[in-house]
C-alpha positions, -999 to 999 in steps of 0.1 A, spaced: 0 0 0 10 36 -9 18 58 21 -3 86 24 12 121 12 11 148 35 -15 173 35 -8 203 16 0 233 29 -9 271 19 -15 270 -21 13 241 -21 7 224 -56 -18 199 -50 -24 168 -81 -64 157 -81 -79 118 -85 -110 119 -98 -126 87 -100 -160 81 -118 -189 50 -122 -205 70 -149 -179 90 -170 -185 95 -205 -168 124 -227 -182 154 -213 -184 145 -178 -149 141 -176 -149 178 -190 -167 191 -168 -153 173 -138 -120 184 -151 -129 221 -153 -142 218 -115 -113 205 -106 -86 227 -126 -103 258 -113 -97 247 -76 -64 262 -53 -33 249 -62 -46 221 -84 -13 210 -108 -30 182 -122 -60 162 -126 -59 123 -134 -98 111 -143 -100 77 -142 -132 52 -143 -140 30 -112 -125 -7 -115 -95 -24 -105 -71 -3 -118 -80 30 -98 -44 43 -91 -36 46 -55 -52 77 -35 -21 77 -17 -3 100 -43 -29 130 -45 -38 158 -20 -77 154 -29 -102 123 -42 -132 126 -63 -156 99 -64 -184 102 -85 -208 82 -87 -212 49 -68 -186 28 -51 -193 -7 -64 -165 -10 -90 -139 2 -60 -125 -29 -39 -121 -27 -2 -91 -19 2 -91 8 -17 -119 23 5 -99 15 36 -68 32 19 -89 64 7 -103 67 42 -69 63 58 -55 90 36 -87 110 42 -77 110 83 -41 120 71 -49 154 59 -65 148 25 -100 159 11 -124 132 -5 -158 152 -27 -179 127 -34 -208 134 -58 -236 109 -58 -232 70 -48 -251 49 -37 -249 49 -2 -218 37 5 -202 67 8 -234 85 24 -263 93 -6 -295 77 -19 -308 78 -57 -331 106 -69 -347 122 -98 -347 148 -128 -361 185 -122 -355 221 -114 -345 224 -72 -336 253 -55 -304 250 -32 -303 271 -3 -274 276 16 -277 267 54 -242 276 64 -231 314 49 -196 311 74 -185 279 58 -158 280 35 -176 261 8 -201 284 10 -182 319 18 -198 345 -11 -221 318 -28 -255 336 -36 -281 325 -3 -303 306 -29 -298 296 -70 -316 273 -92 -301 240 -105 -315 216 -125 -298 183 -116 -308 144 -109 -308 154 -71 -299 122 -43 -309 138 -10 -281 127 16 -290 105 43 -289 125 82 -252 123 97 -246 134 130 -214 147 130 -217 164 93 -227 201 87 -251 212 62 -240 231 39 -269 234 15 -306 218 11 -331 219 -11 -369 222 -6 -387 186 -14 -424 183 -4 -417 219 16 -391 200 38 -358 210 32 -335 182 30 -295 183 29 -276 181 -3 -240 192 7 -225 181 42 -191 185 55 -177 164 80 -143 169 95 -122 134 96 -87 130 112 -68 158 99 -90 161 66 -128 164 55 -152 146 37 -175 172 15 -205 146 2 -230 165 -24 -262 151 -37 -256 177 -66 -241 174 -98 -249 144 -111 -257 156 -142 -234 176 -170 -248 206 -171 -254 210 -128 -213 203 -124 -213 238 -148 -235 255 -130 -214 281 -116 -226 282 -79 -227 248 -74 -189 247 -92 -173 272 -68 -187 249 -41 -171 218 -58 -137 230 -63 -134 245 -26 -145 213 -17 -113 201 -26 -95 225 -4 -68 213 21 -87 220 58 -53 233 66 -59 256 40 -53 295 47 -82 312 69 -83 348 77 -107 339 106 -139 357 92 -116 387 88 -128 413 58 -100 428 35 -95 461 38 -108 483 6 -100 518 -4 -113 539 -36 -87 561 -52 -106 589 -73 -135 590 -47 -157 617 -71 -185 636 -67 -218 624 -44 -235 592 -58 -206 588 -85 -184 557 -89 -167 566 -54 -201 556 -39 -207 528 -63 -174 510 -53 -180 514 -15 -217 501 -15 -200 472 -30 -177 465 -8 -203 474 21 -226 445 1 -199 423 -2 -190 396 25 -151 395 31 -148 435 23 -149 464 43 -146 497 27 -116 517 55 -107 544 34 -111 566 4 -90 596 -15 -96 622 -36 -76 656 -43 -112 676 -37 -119 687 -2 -155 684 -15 -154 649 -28 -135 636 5 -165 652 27 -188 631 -1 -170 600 9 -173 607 47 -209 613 47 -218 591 24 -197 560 43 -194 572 79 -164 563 101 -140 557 69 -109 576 65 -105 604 40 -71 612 25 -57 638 -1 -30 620 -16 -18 583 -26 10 585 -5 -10 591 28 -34 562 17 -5 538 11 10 542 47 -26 530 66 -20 495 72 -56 485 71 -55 495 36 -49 459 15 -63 467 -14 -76 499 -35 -97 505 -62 -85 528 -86 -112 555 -99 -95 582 -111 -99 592 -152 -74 564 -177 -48 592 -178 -37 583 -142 -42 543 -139 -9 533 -145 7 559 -123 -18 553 -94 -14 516 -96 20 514 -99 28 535 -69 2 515 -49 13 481 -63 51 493 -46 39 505 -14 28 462 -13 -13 470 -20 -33 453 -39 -48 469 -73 -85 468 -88 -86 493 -111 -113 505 -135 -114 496 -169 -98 501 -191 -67 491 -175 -44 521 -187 -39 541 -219 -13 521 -235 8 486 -237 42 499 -225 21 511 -197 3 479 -189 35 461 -193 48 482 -161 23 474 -141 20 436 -148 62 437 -139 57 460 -109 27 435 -97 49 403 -101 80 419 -84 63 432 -56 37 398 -52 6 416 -54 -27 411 -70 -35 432 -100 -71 436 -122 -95 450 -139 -129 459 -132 -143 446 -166 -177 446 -149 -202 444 -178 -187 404 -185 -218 400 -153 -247 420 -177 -277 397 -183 -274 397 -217 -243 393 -223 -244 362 -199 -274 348 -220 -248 350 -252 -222 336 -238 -239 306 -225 -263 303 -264 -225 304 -278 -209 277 -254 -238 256 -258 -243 255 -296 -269 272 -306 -253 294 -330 -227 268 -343 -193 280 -354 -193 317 -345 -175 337 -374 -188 372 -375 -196 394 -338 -209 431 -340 -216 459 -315 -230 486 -311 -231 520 -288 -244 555 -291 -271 574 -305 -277 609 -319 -272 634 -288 -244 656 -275 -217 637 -254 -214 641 -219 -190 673 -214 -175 656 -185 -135 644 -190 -147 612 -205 -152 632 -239 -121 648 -233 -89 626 -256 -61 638 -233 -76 626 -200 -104 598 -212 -79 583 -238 -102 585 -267 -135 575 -279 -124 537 -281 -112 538 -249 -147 539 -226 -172 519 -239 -148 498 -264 -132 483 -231 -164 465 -225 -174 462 -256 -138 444 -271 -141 425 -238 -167 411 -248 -158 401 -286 -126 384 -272 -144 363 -250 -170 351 -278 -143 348 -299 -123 331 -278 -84 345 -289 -68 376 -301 -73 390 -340 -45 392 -362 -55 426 -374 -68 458 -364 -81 488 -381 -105 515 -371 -122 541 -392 -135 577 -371 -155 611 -380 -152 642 -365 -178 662 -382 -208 674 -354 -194 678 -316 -166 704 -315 -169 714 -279 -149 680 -276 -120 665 -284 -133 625 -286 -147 614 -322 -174 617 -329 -179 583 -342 -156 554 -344 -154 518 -363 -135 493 -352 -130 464 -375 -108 429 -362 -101 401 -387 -88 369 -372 -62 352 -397 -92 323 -400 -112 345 -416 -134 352 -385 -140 388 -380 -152 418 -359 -169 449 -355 -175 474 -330 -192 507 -335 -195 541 -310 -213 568 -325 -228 597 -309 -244 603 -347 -267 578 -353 -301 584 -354 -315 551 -354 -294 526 -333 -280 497 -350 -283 462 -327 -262 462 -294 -255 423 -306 -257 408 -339 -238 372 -342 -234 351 -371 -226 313 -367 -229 285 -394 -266 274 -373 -280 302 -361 -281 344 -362 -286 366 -327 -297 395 -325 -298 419 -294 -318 453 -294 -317 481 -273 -344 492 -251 -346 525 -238 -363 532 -207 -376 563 -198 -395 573 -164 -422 597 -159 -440 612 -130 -456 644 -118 -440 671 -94 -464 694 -78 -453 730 -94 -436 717 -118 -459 689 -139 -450 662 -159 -409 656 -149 -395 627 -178 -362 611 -173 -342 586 -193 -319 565 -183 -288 555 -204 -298 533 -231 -269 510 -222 -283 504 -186 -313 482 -197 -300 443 -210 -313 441 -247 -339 422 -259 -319 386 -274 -335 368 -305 -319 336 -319 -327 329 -356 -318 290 -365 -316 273 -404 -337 238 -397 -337 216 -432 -366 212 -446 -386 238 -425 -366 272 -429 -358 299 -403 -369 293 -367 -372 323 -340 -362 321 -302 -365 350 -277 -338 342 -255 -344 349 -213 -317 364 -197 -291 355 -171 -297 358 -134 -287 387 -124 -251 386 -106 -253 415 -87 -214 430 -70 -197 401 -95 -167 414 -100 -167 426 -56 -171 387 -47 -142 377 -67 -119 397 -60 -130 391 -17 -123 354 -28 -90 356 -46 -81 374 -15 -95 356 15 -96 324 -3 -69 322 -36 -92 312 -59 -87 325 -94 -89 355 -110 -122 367 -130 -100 391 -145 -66 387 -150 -39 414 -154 -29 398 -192 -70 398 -201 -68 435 -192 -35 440 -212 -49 422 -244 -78 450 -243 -53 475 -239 -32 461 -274 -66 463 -293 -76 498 -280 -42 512 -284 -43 498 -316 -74 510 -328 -67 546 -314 -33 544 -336 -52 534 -370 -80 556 -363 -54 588 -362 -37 569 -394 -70 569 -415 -78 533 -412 -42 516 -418 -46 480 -402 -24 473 -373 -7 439 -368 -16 428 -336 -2 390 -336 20 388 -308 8 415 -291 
């Protein structure tokens, strides 16, 4: 018999067994994407149940899925000894040997019963699932993690149960495909696999601060609330150059420090990490001083102005061992969401032509965002999200960029007034996004072609009305971005022609970007964002400003 390894310690590179009863293609996929996602996992061996299951000795956590027939006894007795060792054993299913009983098919709602667990820590407090569920048979010594609602009797689903020096985590969930991708229940999963003697701040939040605080209600206040709303954050601090904007902060988040300069926030030691606010000009220098003083960086998008720039604050990051992203917060919008998963599932086929589109026909907001020097350029607001977005569904960088702008309406500002952006991927695939703040009928937010199917996104403005004694009839309208556009799917079916599908949107995922980041921190788990994804939306926008100012010339951006 193997000797059992020794548990791992903090992040120490940790290899995965993952044994199955039931594993076909793309259960081992999705298994494996649990897995790789999880702390410190170097490597993941899947293997089916039978004789030749290698020994659990040589791994710091065990999968089983499925039931435990096809496993001998002394491999049991050997997983269970290595369990009391130190390691971590996730089972999914069985049939009862390991602790679960058979269920069925259907839509349940898990609920989670223990908020202060690590499995748990963040997780939304209720999410639907459709899954073959296997309720978990009552264990004294386990905690309940989650249940779910059968016959109004809420029965457990995920228990943890400390053995030895390691854990058993036993879930009645994810016993089919498309539950183990279910993004809740994943992050569950993978921490699952976590060594007990794991890092633990104790319940302690991370300290937050907001560089760039800004006026009352502005993105100062929308980065504190968040943090305020997120468990594992605590907003300490904020700074801002304007006396005003500091007494904004301080009445707005009561009991949190106020500082004029960078320097004054970077020597309070409850400060761990700081969101960076202030207008593109001054990311890089902001972050960089910060990311030397040993904080921790979330900056807005887009991440800075140009490459060189990001480059310097990827190095400063690395050399100084601190965390480093991008707020990219519109990858969480509904819609988007609802494309993303019509994309990954198949509904559009190969995708080979993504377009997007922002603006209208008004005058641009005279605040520094319009203004080139500070803001960057046109392509530089909006076209963060919106490139974001066309490198995801695309799934790699173009080859090419070139980018077409006008100037012929707007002279009180110095950002075009329109701007194309065209990518071509050496495949043939290609790209478009427009801004334009001189069109008077909006083109689609979304259109996607694929060789099955077309998808379509519209805009829908909202505007709000309502009467003010005095005054009358008072008529608002919000930002025709702000509302999540209406999706239809058009699919090619032989023999019967074009069929039309008005897709639902997402769940919302309300502080998205807030939760990751609280559990990178408290927790190491990856990245939403990573430093390079912000620096590969900083090569296309640099790139398209360049082209733009060069009348359309393509730039190469292979490499880049």
């Amino acid at each position: 018999m193997v000797a059992p390894m020794a548990p791992p310690t903090v992040n120490e590179p940790m290899p995965v067994l993952i044994v199955s009863s039931r594993l076909t293609d793309r259960r081992r996929s999705a298994l494996t994407a649990v897995a790789a996602r999880a702390v410190g996992v170097t490597r993941t061996d899947v293997v089916p149940a039978g004789p030749d299951v290698p020994p659990p000795g040589g791994y710091g956590a065990v999968v089983v899925d499925g039931g435990t027939d096809g496993l001998n006894d002394d491999w049991l007795r050997a997983l269970h000894g290595h369990v009391e060792a130190g390691a971590s054993l996730l089972h999914i299913g069985g049939d009862g040997r390991l602790g679960a009983d058979a269920g069925r098919l259907g839509e349940w709602f898990a609920k989670v019963v223990s908020p202060t667990s690590v499995l748990t820590q963040r997780v939304r407090d209720e999410f639907p699932i459709v899954d073959r569920l296997r309720p978990l048979r009552s264990a004294p010594a386990a905690q309940v993690c989650v249940s779910v609602s059968v016959g109004y009797e809420d029965q457990p689903v995920i228990t943890e149960v400390a053995a030895g020096r390691g854990r058993i985590v036993t879930s009645g969930l994810g016993n089919t495909e498309g539950a183990l991708e279910n993004e809740e229940l994943a992050t569950i999963l993978r921490r699952a696999l976590r060594s007990r003697h794991a890092p633990d701040r104790g319940g302690r939040p991370v300290g937050l601060a907001v560089v760039g605080y800004g006026p009352y209600g502005g993105m100062g206040y929308h980065h504190g609330a968040a943090a305020r709303a997120t468990a594992g954050l605590d907003l300490v601090a904020a700074c801002d150059e304007s006396a005003e904007r500091r007494k904004a902060a301080e009445e707005e988040f009561p009991g949190i420090r106020a500082y004029t300069t960078v320097a004054e926030l970077a020597r309070d030691d409850d400060v761990e990490v700081v969101v960076v606010a202030t207008p593109p000009v001054s990311h890089a220098s902001i972050s960089i001083e910060l990311l030397r003083a040993g904080k921790h960086v979330a900056c807005e998008k887009p991440l800075c102005l140009t490459v060189g720039e990001a480059d310097e604050m990827l190095a400063t990051a690395q050399a100084h061992d601190r965390v480093l992203t991008v707020n990219q917060s519109r990858r969480w919008d509904t819609d988007f969401v609802a494309i993303q998963r019509a994309v990954r599932a198949g509904m559009l086929g190969e995708l080979f032509n993504v377009e997007t589109f922002v603006g209208g026909f008004e005058h641009p907001c005279r605040a520094w965002h319009s203004e080139e020097s500070i803001s960057g350029g046109t392509v530089f607001d909006w076209g963060s999200h919106h490139l974001d977005w066309i490198l995801l569904l695309m799934g790699d960088m173009p080859a090419v960029v070139e980018a077409h702008g006008h100037k012929r309406v707007w002279h009180d500002v110095t950002n075009l007034d329109q701007l194309r952006v065209r990518l071509r991927w050496d495949d043939g695939r290609e790209a478009e996004f427009v801004d334009s703040s001189v069109a008077g009928i909006r083109r689609p937010k979304f259109y996607l072609q694929g060789a099955a199917g077309t998808l379509a996104g519209w805009y829908r403005p909202r505007t709000f009305e309502r009467l003010e004694p005095g005054v009358g009839l008072v008529v608002e309208r919000a930002h025709h971005a702000e509302a999540p556009a209406e999706l239809t799917l058009a699919r090619y079916e032989s023999d019967h022609g074009l069929s039309e599908t008005r897709l639902p949107l997402a769940a919302p995922q309300p502080f998205a970007f807030q939760r990751n980041l609280a559990d990178h921190l408290a927790l190491g788990e990856p990245l939403a964002v990573t430093p390079d994804e912000g620096r590969r939306i900083v090569v296309l926008l640099e790139a398209a400003h360049r082209s733009s100012e060069r009348a359309g010339t393509p730039v190469d951006v292979r490499g880049g």
